[in-house]
Each structure stands twice: as C-alpha cells, then as structure tokens.
C-alpha positions, 0 to 999 in steps of 0.5 A, a space after each residue: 507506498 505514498 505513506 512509506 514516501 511521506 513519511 520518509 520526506 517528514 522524517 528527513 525534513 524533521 532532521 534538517 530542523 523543520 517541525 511536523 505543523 499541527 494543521 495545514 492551516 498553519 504550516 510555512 509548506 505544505 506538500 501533496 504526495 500525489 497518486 496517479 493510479 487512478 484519475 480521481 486522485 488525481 482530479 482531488 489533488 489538483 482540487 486540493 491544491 487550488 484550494 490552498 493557492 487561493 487561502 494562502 494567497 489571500 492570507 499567508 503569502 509566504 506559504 510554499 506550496 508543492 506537489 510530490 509523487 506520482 502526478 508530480 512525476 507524470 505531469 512535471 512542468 505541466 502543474 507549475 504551468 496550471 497552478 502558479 502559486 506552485 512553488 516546487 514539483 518533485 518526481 518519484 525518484 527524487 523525493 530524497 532531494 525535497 529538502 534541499 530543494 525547500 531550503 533553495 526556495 526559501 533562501 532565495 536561490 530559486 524561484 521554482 522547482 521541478 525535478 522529474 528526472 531518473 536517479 540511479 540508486 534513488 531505491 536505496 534512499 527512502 529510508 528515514 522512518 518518524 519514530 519516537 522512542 520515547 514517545 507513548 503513542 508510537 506505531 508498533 508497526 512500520 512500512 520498508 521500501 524494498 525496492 521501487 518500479 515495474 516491469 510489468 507493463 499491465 495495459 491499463 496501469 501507469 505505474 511503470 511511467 511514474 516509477 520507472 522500471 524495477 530497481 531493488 535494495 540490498 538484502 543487508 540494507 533492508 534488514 538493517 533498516 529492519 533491525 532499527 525500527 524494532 530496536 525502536 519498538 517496532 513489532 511488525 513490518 509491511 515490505 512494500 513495493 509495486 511487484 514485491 514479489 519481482 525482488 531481487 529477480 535481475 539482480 541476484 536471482 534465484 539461488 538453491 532454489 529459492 528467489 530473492 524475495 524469499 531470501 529476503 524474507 528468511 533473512 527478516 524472520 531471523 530478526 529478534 524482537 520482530 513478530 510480524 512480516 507482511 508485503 504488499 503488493 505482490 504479482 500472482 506471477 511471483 507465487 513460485 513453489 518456494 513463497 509458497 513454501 515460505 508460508 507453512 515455514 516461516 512463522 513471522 510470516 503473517 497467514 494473510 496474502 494480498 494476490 490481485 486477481 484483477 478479474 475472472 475473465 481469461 479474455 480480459 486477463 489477456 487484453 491486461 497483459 497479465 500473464 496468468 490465466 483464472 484457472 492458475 489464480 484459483 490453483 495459487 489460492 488452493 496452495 496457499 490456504 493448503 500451506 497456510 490454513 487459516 490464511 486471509 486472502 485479498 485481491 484486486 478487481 476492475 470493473 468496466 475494462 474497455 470492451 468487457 461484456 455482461 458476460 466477462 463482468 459475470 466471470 469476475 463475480 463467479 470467482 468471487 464466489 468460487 474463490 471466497 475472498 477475505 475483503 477485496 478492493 473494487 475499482 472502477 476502470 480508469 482511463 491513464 493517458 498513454 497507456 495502452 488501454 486507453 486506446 483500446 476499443 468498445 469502452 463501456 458506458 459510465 453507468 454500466 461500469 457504476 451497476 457493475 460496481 455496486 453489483 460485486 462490492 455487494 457480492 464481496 461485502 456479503 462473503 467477508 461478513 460471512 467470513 467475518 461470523 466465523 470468528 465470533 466466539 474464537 480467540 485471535 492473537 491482536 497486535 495493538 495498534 492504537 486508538 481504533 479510528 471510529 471511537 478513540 475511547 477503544 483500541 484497534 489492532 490487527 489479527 495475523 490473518 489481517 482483520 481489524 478488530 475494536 476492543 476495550 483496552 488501556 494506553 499502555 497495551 500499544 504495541 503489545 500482542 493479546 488474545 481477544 475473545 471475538 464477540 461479535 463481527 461486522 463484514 471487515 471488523 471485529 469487536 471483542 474482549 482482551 481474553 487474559 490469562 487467570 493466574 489464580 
C-alpha cells in the first residue's frame, strides 16, 4: 500500500512540474512515506530523517523535508515538534493534497505543514500511476487502491488509527483505472487494500449471491489486454463460498493466495480479536487448493503475542507443518501504542520472542525449499518483470502461483509472458531457461 501511495504522490508531483531527482543527494524535497505497523519502521524513519536534517542543513539549507503516511498520521505535530527541520507531515487521507502543500512552502505562504485530518472521498484520490509508454524499462505490472481503512480492530494492530475506517471506490472508477494502466502496457494488476476482501460490503453488498469484492473481480477479468488479477491483502474471514468459487472460475485470477493466519493457537486467535478459529483457517486452504490446484498459499504469523506460552508457539509451528506454506512473513510482536495488546498482561521476554523466531522462519524456510524442488524440471508460465534485483545481467519474473524466477533473458522480452524450463530451485527462487517454441 506505501508503494501504491508513493508512487501516486510522484505521479501528481511529476504532473505539476517537479522531476523524479536521481538521488536524495540531490533532491530540493524529499519525503519519507512512513509505516507504523511495527516500531522498527518507525524508529528507521525517524533515523533516516535526522540523518537528512543534519546533511541538509550543513550543505543544502533550502532542502525540504516531509513526513508522509502512516506515522505522519499517528504522531502528526508530534515530528515537527521532534524534528524542526521538518518542513511538512502529511496523513493517510491527505497525500493527494502534498503537492499544494509544497507549493505553499516553497512559495513562501507557510512556514510548516501538518495536516492529519479525515477526508470524505480521499479513497477515490489515489489514482495517478508513473507510467511511460514510451519508455522501454516500464513495469508491466501495477498496484490499484480499491478502497482504504479498516474495521477490524485486530488487538495488536494500528492500522485502523492510521487509516481510518473502511471506505471503498466505485467498481466503474477501478476498472477504469484498470483499463489505462493496460492501454499503457500493463499485463497485471495487484488490487490492494488493508481487508481487501471487506470491498464494497457496507456499501452495495452482496448481490446474487456473490459479495462486492467478487464482482469486482468479475468486472477486472473482462478487461482486454490484462492477463493477470492478484489482491493483497485479504482477511480469512472474507473467504466466503463465492472467492472461493471465483478462483476455479475466473482465469485472470492468479492461482496464488495470501491468507494471514497470524497464528495456530485458538487461544491467542482469540486475545487478537481475529474471528476464526485454526480448525476453520485449515478448512478455507483445503477449499482453496480444491478449487485451485496448484495454488500457492502465504500467510502471516506473530511470534511472542503478549501472554503466549511454549506450548501456544508449538500450535503455530504445527500448522506450519500441517498446512505446508508457500513462503510466510515471520513478525516479531510489536507493541503499538493505544491499542489494546499493548495493555495486556504477561508480555514475553525480548529473547524468547527472537528463539521463537528463528525457530518457525527455519521451519518455513525449510517447507518452501521443498516446495520449491517440485518445480524443477517443469515448465511454468513467467511474466517479465525486468532486470532480477541480484544480478541486472538475467531477467526476473513472476509464475501465477507467485514464485519468483532468475533466467536468461533479452530486454526486449519486459512485459511479455514465457515458459520457463525450471532448472534448478532455492527455497523462494527459481532459476531456469526461457523454454521456446521450435518451429522447425
């Protein structure tokens, strides 16, 4: 979601006239889109930003320095108060405003900016995408903001105080955006929001059976020209019958599924507030990989919620194991002030929670090499991505089940969909030959 945001602000300062500078080193502004999910981003931005205030203020004076996001909308006056070479702190609901703001500071017309105010229709704003035509290094794949905020109210998380409660686009605006990024190239789409799967629910909800989010998707499949659908990030909860469906049925739809589990412990399932129990997460993978052969399933899972015991920790590790996933992100509990885990009872030890840590990533690492080993010597579908990130001399891309996969590859093969013969496998990448057709 902060790159979706980024890119948006670029995207609308680019329009007014600024250029995308090649390095902070070089930049007149320079913003940090913040994340407060956790308290080390936080700490980082806060690093980063004193770090900038003392090289711009020792050698480019006239430097404008802003805070964006999350922590900008959760801490507000609190950073310019903190950092005084902070010139402007922007809110979750207020990032289409950042360009007017600048031009206000540089012109002059303020001396500070800090604007964390709610927005009515702010979910409709984040629309601008930093595409090229005609450029030959442009991303043949693209993040849509359908909606914004949460209802949860999940006890660890503070998402809900940073981004407000759930407010969702028209199905017709989305698709239209939709629709420009593939007449500019674009071959897949990732719909994105904090409970994507909550789409729609107040506002037109479920019809013929089928909830708003699902006609969503039925809508994006009939786009010509796009070959891809993924979302992120979704709520186990917003599984019904029908997405379910939706995946043996729609074919744009990526057999890859993103279901954070958070942990395998009915009882601390239940201290999070999360509303389904370990029995009914396994149940909704079973539908899944039945509808979806093939599937790649991810989650989510938090070590060291407070009060968890060795015995809660071994749950978590077991469903690991009984459910087999694809790849999984591992968080240490972090504690977010205000909400209501941070006032709960028996937190564990710093050192537990690291052991506990390293003990499921290496248990998660070791399941997806395996997974990974299945592939080699089979052919998967790739869309190219571009240059890999670890050697710029190969080509990256991205199987519909969401495995990365290296291979040798021309320029000109960006944005194009190959087979690749899987040659060999790590636990998260996979390394292989582009498999062409003979025509001899």
């Amino acid at each position: 979601m902060n790159e979706r945001d980024s890119e948006a602000v670029a995207a609308q300062l680019v329009a007014k006239g600024y250029a995308l500078a090649p390095s902070e080193a070089v930049a007149d502004v320079i913003l940090l889109n913040t994340c407060s999910v956790r308290d080390a981003a936080e700490q980082k931005a806060l690093g980063k930003m004193r770090a900038l205030a003392a090289e711009t203020r020792r050698h480019r004076p006239g430097v404008l320095l802003g805070f964006l996001g999350c922590m900008a909308q959760s801490r507000g006056q609190e950073l310019l108060d903190r950092l005084p070479d902070v010139d402007l702190v922007v809110g979750t609901q207020k990032l289409h405003r950042t360009a007017e703001y600048l031009d206000d500071l540089l012109a002059g017309r303020r001396e500070k900016v800090c604007d964390t105010a709610e927005e009515s229709g702010s979910e409709a704003t984040i629309r601008e995408h930093l595409l090229d035509g005609n450029a030959p290094d442009k991303s043949p794949t693209a993040f849509v903001s359908i909606m914004q905020g949460c209802n949860q109210r999940c006890t660890f998380c503070i998402v809900p105080f940073t981004r407000g409660a759930e407010r969702s686009r028209p199905i017709e605006d989305i698709v239209a955006e939709c629709r420009q990024l593939v007449t500019g190239g674009v071959k897949e789409v990732t719909l994105l929001g904090q409970i994507v799967t909550s789409y729609g629910r107040r506002q037109s909800g479920e019809r013929d059976g089928k909830s708003a989010f699902v006609r969503l998707l039925e809508a994006v499949q009939a786009i010509d020209g796009l070959e891809r659908i993924r979302f992120t990030s979704p709520h186990p909860k917003g599984y019904g019958e029908d997405l379910v469906e939706a995946y043996g049925r729609l074919e744009k739809l990526c057999e890859s599924g993103h279901v954070p589990a958070q942990s395998g412990s009915d009882t601390v399932l239940k201290r999070m507030h999360r509303g389904y129990t370990r029995q009914r997460f396994v149940e909704l993978v079973r539908m899944l990989r039945q509808a979806r052969p093939g599937i790649g399933i991810t989650t989510d899972l938090i070590v060291g919620f407070p009060g968890e015991t060795e015995d809660e920790f071994e749950e978590t590790l077991s469903l690991a194991r009984e459910v087999e996933f694809d790849n999984a992100f591992v968080f240490k509990y972090s504690n977010r002030r205000g909400t209501p885990a941070a006032a709960m009872p028996d937190p564990v030890a710093a050192e537990v929670i690291e052991e506990r840590h390293a003990r499921l990533l290496g248990l998660i690492n070791q399941i997806a090499g395996e997974h990974g080993r299945r592939f080699v010597g089979r052919r998967v579908q790739v869309l190219v991505e571009g240059p890999s990130r670890k050697n710029p001399a190969r080509l990256e891309g991205r199987t519909r089940c969401n495995r990365i996969v290296v291979f040798e590859g021309e320029r000109r093969h960006r944005g194009q969909l190959l087979d690749v013969q899987v040659e060999r496998a790590s636990a998260f990448t996979l390394y292989g030959t582009p498999a062409f057709v003979n025509l001899d």
